[in-house]
N, C-alpha and C positions, 0 to 999 in steps of 0.2 A: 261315321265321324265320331272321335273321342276327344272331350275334354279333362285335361288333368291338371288338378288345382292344387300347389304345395300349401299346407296347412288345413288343418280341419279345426280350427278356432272359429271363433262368431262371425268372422268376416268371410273365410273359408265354407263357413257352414251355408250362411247366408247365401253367400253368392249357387252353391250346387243347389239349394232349396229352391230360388228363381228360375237356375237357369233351367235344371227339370221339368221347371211348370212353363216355361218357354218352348225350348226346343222341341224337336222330332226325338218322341217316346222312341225310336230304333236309335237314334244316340245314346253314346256312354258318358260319365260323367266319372272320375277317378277323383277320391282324396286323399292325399297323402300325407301324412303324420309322422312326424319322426318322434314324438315324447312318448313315453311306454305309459302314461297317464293323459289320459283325454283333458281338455281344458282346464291343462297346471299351470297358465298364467295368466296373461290381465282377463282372458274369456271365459273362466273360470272363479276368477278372485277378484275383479272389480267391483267396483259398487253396485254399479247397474243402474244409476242413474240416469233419465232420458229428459233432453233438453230440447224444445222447437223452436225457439227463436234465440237461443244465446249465443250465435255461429256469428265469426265477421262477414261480407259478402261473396269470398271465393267458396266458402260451404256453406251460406246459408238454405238454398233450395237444396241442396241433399239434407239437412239438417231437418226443414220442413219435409221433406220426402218420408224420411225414415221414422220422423217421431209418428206422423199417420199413419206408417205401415204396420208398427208396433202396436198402434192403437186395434185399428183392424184387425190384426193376425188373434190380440188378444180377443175381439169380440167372436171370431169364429170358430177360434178353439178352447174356450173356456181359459183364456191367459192368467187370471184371477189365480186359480183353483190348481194351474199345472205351474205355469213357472212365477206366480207371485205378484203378475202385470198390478199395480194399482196407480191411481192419481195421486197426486202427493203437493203435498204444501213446502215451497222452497223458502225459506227464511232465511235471514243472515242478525248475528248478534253480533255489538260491537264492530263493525265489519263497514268500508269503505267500499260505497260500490261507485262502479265506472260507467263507463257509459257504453259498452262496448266493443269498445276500440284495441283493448290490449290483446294481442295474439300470444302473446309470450310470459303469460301469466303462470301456467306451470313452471318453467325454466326458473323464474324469480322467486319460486317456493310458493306463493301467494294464490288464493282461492281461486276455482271455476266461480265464485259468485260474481267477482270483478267482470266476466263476460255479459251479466245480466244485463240489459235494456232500461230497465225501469225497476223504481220501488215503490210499493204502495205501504201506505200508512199503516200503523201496527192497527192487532185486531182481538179479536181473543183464541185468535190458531195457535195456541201456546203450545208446544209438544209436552205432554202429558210425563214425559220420564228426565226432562229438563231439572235440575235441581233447583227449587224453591227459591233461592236467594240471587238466582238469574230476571234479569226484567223480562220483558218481553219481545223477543225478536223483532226487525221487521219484517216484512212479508213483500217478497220477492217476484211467487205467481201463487196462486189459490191452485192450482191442479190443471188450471184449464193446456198450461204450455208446459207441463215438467209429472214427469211417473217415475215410478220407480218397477224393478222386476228385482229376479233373484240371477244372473246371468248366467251361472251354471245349468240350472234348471230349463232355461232356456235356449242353451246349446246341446240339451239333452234331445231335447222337442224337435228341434230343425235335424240336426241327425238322425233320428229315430223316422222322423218323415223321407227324411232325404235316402233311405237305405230302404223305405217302403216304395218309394220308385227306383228301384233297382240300382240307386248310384253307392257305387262300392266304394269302402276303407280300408286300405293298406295301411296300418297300423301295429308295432312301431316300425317304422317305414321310411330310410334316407331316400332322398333324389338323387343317383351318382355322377348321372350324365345325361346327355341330351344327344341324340342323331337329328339332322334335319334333313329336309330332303332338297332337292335341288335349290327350289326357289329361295330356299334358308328356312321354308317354316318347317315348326317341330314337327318330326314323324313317330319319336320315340325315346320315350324316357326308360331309362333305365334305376332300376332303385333297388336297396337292397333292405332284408327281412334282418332288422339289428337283435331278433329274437334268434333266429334260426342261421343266419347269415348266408342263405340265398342271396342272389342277385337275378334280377327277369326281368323284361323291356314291356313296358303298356304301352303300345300303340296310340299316339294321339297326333290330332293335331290344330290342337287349341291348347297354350300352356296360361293358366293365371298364378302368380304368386302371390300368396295369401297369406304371409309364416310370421305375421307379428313382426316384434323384436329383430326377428332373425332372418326376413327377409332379403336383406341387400346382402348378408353373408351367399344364401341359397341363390341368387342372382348370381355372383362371384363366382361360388360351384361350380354352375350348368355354364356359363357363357366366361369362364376364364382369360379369354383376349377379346372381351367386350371393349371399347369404349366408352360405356355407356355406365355411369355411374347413379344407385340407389340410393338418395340421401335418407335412409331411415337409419334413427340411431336407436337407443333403450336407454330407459329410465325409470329406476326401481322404486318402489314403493313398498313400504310393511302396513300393512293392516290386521285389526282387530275384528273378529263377529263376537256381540256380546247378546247376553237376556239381561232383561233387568224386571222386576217384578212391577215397576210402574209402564210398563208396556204390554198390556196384556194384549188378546183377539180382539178384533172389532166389537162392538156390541152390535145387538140385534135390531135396534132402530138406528143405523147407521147404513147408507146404499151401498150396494156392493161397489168396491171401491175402487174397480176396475171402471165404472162405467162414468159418465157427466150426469144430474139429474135430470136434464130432457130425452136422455135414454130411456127414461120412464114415464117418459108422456109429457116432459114439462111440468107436472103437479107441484114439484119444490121447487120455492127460488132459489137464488142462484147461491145466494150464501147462509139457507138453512143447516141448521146444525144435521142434519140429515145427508145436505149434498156436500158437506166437509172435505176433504180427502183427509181417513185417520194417518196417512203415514207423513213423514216430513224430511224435508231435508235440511239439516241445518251448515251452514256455511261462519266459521268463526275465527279467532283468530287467540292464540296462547302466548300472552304476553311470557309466562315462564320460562316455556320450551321454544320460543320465537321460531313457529310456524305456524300455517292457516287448518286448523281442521277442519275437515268434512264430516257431519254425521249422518245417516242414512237409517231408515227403519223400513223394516219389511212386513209384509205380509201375504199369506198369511203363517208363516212360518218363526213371526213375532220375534226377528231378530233384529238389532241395532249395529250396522256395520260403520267403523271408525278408521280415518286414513287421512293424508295430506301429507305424510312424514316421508319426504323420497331424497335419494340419495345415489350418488356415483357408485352404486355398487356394480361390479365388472357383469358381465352377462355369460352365462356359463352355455356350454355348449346342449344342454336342455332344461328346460326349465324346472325337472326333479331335481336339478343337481344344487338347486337352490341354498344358501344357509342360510339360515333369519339371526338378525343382527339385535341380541339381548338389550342393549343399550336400547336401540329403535324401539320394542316392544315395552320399557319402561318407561319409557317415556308418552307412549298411546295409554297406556294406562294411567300413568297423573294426569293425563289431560283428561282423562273419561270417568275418572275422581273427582275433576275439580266441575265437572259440565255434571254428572248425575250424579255426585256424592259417592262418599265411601262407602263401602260395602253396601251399593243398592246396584249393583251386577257384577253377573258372574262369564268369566271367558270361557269362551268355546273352539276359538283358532284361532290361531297365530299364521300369519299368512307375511308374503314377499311374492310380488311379482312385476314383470319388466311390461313396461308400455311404449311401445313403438312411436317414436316421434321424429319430427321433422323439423329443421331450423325454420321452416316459414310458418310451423306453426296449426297447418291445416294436412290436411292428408294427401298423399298421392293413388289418385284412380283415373287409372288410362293405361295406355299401349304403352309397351317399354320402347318409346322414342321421343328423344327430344323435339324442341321447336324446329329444327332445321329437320324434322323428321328421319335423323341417322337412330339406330337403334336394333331393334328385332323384331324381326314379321311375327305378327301368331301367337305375340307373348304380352301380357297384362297386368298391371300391378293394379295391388290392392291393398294398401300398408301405409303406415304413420298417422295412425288418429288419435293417438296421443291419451288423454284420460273421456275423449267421446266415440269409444271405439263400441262398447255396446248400445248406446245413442245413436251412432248413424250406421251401424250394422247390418237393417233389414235394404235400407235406402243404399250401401253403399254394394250389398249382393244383386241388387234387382236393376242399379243402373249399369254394372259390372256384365251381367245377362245380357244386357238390350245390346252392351257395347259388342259381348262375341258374338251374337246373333245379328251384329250387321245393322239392328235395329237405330232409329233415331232415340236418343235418350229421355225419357221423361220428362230432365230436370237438363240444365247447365251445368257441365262442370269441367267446362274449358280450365277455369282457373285452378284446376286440381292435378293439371297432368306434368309432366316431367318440360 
């Protein structure tokens, strides 16, 4: 039995990670890629952000699902050290928060902080690279519901695992067509090598699409006189990674910031300067350029990544084919002037990339068939999460697994499927 997943991005990756540590090691697991660059967009270039309770109720328990898996994955493989896993302090400045309820917060330009639950009272978790003449945030979660990673680095990780169990990468690699076999499920994709321009069929018969952005195009492809329509759209985004010299490495009496302080026994309370999370996320708004910024700090890689700036820009047929929009770019940088002062950082990249979304706002993960259950035997989506795509990533590979393995799922997520 083979399964073949179009896209090798976070959700792509995620899902072959699970489902190998699931299935029957004599099954095959295929990824297919079509970008001649591994994770060139949101899996690659988002913040990396990770949220456990900022989800409305149709992805709340995948939401809690996946922020523990992250937590875990990073306690067994050193997450810290390889892709940057830390606890992180979520603040918002100047900044209206909600109570929840908005699903369509991105669509209206306006902050992922508006999803928060709750705020608690300012404190002294000021972020250290904040410019001077800023008050002081308030504070959103302490670390304990909100991390931060490096996402690239940690679709390096799941790959690099995922091809240690034997599940192979067809990379740069179209889907061209689909044979089924009687019953209608897939027996054989067909895809072609966009390096060498072969074309060869991989036997499967289990299909997940997994292709970000570009999913409901690649649905369209393989099932051409489907009735069955993928509401995933794209929505671009520029972002900045800067340094700045008031963000240095953790210090040495500081816990390692991947962990909670009762991972070391309980000895610190809860809000000693020790069990902190040094990194932060700040959630803002720029009266100037009238948009919501995001700011994000890493570690330990001590970078500050800057975004909120998105716009209609059209989706090219790969995400290399990208052009980053000058305007956009000047304008992340007055805002990252007016939050850390001028000249107190320097750019590192200039980035664009497209985020798979969905008009209801929450992701779709299920069987490609509607409620009247018309659709396609054998075939699974995995697409539209919008700006919590590396947030519910491990949660949305591992429930994805249980679902082609027949298995009962973890979590609910009736409300998620087509």
């Amino acid at each position: 039995m083979a399964t073949v997943i179009i896209g090798a991005g976070i959700i792509g990756t995620s899902t072959a990670y699970y489902l190998s540590q699931f299935q029957n090691p004599s099954f095959s697991i295929h990824l297919v890629e079509s970008s001649p660059e591994l994770f060139a967009s949101a899996s690659g270039y988002a913040a990396g952000f990770l949220a456990r309770d900022w989800f409305t109720p149709a992805s709340a328990s995948l939401g809690r699902l996946s922020f523990d898996l992250h937590k875990q994955l990073a306690k067994e493989h050193n997450g810290y050290k390889r892709w940057g896993y830390s606890r992180s302090t979520a603040t918002s400045l100047a900044e209206t928060i909600g109570g929840g309820e908005d699903q369509d917060w991105l669509g209206e330009g306006a902050s992922r902080a508006k999803a928060a639950k709750r705020i608690a009272e300012n404190d002294d978790s000021r972020p250290v690279w904040l410019a001077p003449r800023h008050g002081k945030p308030d504070i959103i979660d302490r670390g304990d519901g909100t991390a931060q990673v490096d996402p690239f680095e940690l679709c390096c990780f799941l790959l690099s695992e995922c091809k240690s169990r034997g599940v192979r990468l067809h990379q740069p690699a179209k889907a061209t067509s689909l044979i089924r076999d009687a019953s209608g499920s897939p027996s054989c994709v067909h895809v072609k090598d966009t390096n060498t321009s072969e074309e060869y069929g991989i036997p499967c018969t289990r299909l997940i699409l997994a292709a970000g952005a570009w999913t409901s195009q690649v649905f369209k492809d393989l099932f051409p006189t489907s009735t069955l329509r993928i509401p995933v759209s794209s929505l671009a985004g520029h972002s900045l990674l800067l340094r700045s010299p008031r963000w240095p490495s953790p210090s040495s009496d500081i816990l390692p910031p991947s962990v909670d302080s009762k991972d070391h026994g309980g000895n610190q309370p809860a809000d000693s300067p020790k069990s902190r999370p040094p990194c932060h996320a700040l959630f803002t708004s720029d009266p100037v350029a009238s948009y919501s910024p995001e700011l994000f700090t890493r570690l330990p890689s001590g970078h500050i990544y800057i975004a909120g700036l998105n716009g209609p820009y059209p989706l090219p047929s790969l995400p290399t084919e990208r052009v980053i929009d000058p305007k956009a770019i000047e304008i992340l940088k007055g805002t990252a002037e007016r939050l850390l002062g001028k000249a107190e950082f320097e750019i590192e990249r200039e980035a664009l990339c497209w985020r798979p979304v969905t008009g209801r706002g929450v992701p779709i993960v299920g069987p490609a068939k509607n409620k009247k259950g018309q659709g396609e035997q054998g075939v699974w989506i995995a697409a539209g999460h919008g700006p919590w795509g590396i947030s519910m990533s491990l949660g949305t590979g591992w429930v994805v697994a249980e679902m082609v393995e027949g298995r009962e799922t973890t979590v609910q997520v009736d409300g998620l499927q087509l």
